[in-house]
C-alpha positions in Angstrom: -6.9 3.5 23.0 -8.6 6.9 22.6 -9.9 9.5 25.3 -12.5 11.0 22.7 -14.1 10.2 18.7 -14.3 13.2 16.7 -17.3 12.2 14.7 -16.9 15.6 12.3 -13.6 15.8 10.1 -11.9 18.6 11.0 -10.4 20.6 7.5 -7.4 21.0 8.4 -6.4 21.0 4.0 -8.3 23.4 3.8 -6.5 26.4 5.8 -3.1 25.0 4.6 -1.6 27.9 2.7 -2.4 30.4 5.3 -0.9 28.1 8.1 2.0 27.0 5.6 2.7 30.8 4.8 2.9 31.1 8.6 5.2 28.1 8.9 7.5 29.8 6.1 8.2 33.1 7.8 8.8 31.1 10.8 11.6 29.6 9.1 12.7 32.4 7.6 13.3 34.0 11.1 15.0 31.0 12.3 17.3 31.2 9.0 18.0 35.0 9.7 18.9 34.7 13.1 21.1 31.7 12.3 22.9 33.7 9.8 23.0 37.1 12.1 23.1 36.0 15.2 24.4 32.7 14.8 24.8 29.8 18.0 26.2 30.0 21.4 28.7 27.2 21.3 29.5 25.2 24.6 33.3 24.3 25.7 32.7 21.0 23.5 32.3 22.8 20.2 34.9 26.1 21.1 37.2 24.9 23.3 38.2 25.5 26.8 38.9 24.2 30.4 37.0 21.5 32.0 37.3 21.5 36.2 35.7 19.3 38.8 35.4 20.2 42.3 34.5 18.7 45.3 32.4 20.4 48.2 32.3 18.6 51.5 28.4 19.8 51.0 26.0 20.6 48.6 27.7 23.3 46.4 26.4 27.0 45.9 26.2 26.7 42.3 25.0 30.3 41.7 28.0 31.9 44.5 30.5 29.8 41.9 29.0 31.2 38.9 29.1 34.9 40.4 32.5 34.6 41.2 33.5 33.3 37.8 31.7 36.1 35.9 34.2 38.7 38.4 37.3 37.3 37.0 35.9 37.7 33.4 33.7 34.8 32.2 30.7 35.9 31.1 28.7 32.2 30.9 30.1 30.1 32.4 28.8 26.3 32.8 28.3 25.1 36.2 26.9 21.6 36.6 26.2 19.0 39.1 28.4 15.9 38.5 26.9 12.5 40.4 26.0 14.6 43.5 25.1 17.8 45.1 28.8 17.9 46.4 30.4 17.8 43.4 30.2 20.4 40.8 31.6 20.1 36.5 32.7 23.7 35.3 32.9 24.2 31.5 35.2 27.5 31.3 35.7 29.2 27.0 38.6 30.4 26.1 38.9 34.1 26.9 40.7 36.5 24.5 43.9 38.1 26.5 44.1 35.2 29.1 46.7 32.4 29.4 45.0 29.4 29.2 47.8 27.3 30.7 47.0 29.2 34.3 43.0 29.3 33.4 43.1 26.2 36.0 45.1 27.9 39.2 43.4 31.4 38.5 39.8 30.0 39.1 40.5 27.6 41.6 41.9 30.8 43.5 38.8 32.5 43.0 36.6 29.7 43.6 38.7 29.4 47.2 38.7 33.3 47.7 34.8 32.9 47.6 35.3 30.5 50.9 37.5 32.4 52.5 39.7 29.7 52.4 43.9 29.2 51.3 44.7 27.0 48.5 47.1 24.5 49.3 48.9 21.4 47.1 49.8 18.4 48.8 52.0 15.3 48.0 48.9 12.4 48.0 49.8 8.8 47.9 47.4 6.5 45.3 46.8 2.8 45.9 48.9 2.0 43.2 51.6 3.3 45.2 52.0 6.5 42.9 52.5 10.5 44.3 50.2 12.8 42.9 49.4 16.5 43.5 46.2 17.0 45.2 44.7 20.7 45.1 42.4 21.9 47.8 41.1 25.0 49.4 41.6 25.1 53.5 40.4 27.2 56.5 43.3 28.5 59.0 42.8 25.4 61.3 43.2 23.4 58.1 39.5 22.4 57.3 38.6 21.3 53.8 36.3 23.8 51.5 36.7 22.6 48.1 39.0 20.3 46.4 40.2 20.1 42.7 39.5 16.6 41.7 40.5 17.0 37.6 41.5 19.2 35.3 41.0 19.1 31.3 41.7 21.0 28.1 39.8 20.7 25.4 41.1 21.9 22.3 39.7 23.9 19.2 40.7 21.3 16.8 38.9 18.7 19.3 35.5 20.8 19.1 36.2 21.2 15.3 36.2 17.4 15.3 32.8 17.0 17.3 31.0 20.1 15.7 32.0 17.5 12.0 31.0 14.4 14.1 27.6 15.7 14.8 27.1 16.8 11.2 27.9 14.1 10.1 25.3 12.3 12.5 22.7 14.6 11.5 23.0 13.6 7.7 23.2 10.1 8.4 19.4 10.5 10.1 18.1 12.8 7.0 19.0 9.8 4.7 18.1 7.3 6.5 15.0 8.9 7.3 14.5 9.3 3.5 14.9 5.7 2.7 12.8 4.5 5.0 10.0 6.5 4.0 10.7 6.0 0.0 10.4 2.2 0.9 7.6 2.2 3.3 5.4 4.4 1.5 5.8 6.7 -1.2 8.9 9.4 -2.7 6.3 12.1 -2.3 5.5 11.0 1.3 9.4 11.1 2.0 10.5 14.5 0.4 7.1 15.9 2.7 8.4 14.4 5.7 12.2 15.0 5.6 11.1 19.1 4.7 8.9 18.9 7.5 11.4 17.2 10.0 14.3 19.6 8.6 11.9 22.5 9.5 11.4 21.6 13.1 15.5 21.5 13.4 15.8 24.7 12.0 13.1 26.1 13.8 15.3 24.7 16.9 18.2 26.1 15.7 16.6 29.6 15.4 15.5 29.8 19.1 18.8 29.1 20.5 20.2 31.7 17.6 17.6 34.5 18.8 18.0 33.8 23.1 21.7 32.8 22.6 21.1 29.9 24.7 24.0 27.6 24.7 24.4 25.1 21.9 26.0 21.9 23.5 26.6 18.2 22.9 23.5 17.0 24.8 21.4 19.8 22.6 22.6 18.1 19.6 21.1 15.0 20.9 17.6 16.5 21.2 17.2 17.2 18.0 18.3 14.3 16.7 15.9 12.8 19.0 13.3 15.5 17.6 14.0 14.4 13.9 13.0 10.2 15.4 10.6 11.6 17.0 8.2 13.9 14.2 8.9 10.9 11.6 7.4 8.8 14.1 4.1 11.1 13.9 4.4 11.4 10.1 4.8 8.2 10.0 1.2 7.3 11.7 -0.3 10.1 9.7 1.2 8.7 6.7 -0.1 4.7 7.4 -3.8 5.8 8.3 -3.9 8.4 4.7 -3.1 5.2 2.8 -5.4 3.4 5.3 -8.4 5.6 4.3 -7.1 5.6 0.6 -8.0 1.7 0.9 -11.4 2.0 2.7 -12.6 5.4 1.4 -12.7 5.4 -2.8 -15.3 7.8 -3.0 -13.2 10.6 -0.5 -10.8 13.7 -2.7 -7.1 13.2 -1.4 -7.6 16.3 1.2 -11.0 14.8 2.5 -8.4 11.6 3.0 -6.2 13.4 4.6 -8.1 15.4 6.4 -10.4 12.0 7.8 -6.7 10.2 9.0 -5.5 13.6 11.0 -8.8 13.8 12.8 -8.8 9.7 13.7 -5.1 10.7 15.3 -5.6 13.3 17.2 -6.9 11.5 20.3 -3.7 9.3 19.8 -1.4 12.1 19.2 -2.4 13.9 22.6 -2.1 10.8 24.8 1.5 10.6 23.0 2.3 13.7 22.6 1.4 15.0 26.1 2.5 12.1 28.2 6.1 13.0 26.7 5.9 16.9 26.9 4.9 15.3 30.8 8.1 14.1 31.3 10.6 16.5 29.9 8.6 19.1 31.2 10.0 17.2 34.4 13.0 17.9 33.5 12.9 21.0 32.6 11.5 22.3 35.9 13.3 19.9 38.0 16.4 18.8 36.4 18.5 21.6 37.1 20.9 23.3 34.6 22.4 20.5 33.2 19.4 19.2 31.9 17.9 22.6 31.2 18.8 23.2 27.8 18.2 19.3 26.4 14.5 19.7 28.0 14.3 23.3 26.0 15.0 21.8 23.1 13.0 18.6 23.2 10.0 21.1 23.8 10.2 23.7 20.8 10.6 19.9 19.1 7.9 18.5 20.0 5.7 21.3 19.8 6.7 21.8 16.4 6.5 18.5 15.4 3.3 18.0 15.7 2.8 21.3 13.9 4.6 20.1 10.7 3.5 16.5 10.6 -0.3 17.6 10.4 0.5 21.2 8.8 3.2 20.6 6.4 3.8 16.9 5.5 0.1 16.3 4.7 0.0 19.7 2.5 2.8 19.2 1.4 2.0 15.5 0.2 -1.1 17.1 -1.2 0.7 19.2 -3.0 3.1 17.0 -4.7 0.3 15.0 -6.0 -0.5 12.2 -4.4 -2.9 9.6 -5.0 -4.7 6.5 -4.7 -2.9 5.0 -7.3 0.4 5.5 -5.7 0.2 3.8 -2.4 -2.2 1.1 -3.7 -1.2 -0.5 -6.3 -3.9 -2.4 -8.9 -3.9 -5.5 -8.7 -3.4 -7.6 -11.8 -6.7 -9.7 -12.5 -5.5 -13.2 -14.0 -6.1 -14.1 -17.4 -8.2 -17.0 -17.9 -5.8 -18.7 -20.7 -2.7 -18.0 -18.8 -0.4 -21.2 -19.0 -3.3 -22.8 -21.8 -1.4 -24.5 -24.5 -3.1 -24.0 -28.1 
């Protein structure tokens, strides 16, 4: 399916130093404010106090984040859990607090903020257990807000994920390698992975420079990110050795260049029916979804940015050629298998 033919091959080889040099200071940035300013981790990674609470209507999430910035968080996560009426805070550990009370301290706040009293009652479960149940109450004992769970997550616990997700990410850069190496070329691989680990970093850096906060379902959109640019490599890559087939007379960047131009129509019905839809949810998803769509845009963007920009050059550079994605085929001797 295409919207439009480019009948004219755009040259796209032939302004890729300047727009490689561009792509290097880029990264450069990204590495330096990595290394200066380095990531704003979430509760997962650092630690901290996980709280649900329970509105008996659709909570004020930006009253609950003003009153936890008063009693000393400066960022605090506030999230909608299921429904408008119930609300996920992610609390860090602050320096100089006890973090045994962290709990009872912002609960108070939260039920300061209502106007309300906090109260604990003795609640019966239907497996015939007593349990504590917090809530916030008016004078004529109406219900405001009600804790409904209360977690700690420990350092060594976001230590553990921060390795996990490493760990993950290495997994998809070798796999990724593989499956290129087999599919295609080594050249075509080492292009692609240095492309794909550019995007990431590139990622990494605009998180590092706006401190935005660096959290589990982040890590997931770049891992998504690195599936998604191989996939666009991937179709650059089939149509170069396409072309290499069908066009012997063509120079490697005339190749190249003829298999980017045939994409593009395919890379913007793609490319823009995705950046539709986390767009989506970037505008409309609220801030749990905020930071996963702000990350799945710099990717994409990006991505198609390296796949045309820097895998091709790069495979240019490295020297490939006809002879290694075709291989010649062996013509048969006429006195094979003849017995003298």
């Amino acid at each position: 399916m295409e919207f439009f033919k480019i009948k004219r091959d755009i040259p796209f080889m032939r302004h890729a130093v300047i727009l490689n040099v561009i792509s290097v200071v880029t990264f450069l940035a990204a590495v330096f404010f990595l290394a200066t300013k380095g990531l704003h981790w979430s509760v997962e990674f650092t630690g901290g106090t996980v709280m649900e609470l329970h509105y008996p209507h659709a909570a004020d999430q930006e009253k609950i984040r003003t009153t936890l910035r008063g009693i000393g968080y400066e960022a605090p996560e506030v999230t909608s859990f299921g429904t408008a009426q119930s609300v996920l805070l992610r609390l860090p550990i602050v320096e100089g607090q006890d973090q045994a009370g962290t709990s009872n301290r912002v609960f108070n706040a939260v039920c300061s903020s209502e106007q309300g009293k906090p109260t604990v009652t003795q609640v019966t479960t239907d497996k015939g257990e007593t349990v504590s149940r917090t809530a916030c109450v008016t004078a004529d004992n109406k219900e405001l807000v009600s804790l409904q769970r209360v977690e700690f997550v420990g350092p060594a616990v976001g230590e553990e994920l921060a390795q996990n997700g490493l760990n993950a990410l290495l997994m998809v850069v070798i796999g990724v390698i593989i499956y290129l190496s087999v599919r295609f070329e080594w050249k075509f691989a080492v292009s692609a992975i240095i492309a794909n680990l550019h995007d990431v970093v590139i990622i990494l850096g605009f998180f590092a420079f706006f401190q935005w906060e660096f959290s589990l379902t982040v890590l997931a959109a770049i891992l998504a990110v690195l599936g998604y640019s191989v996939n666009e490599s991937v179709v650059i890559f089939d149509r170069i050795r396409e072309m290499f087939r069908k066009q012997r007379k063509m120079s490697v960047p005339e190749v190249i260049d003829h298999a980017i131009t045939s994409t593009i129509s395919r890379t913007i019905i793609t490319h823009g029916s995705t950046q539709i839809m986390v767009l989506s949810m970037l505008l409309f998803g609220g801030h749990a979804l905020h930071y996963f769509a702000m990350a799945l845009t710099i990717g994409i963007c990006f991505g198609i940015y390296s796949s045309v920009f820097v895998a091709a050059a790069l495979a240019m550079w490295l020297g490939v050629k006809r002879e290694d994605l075709i291989k010649p085929v062996k013509e048969k001797d006429e006195t094979d298998g003849a017995v003298v």
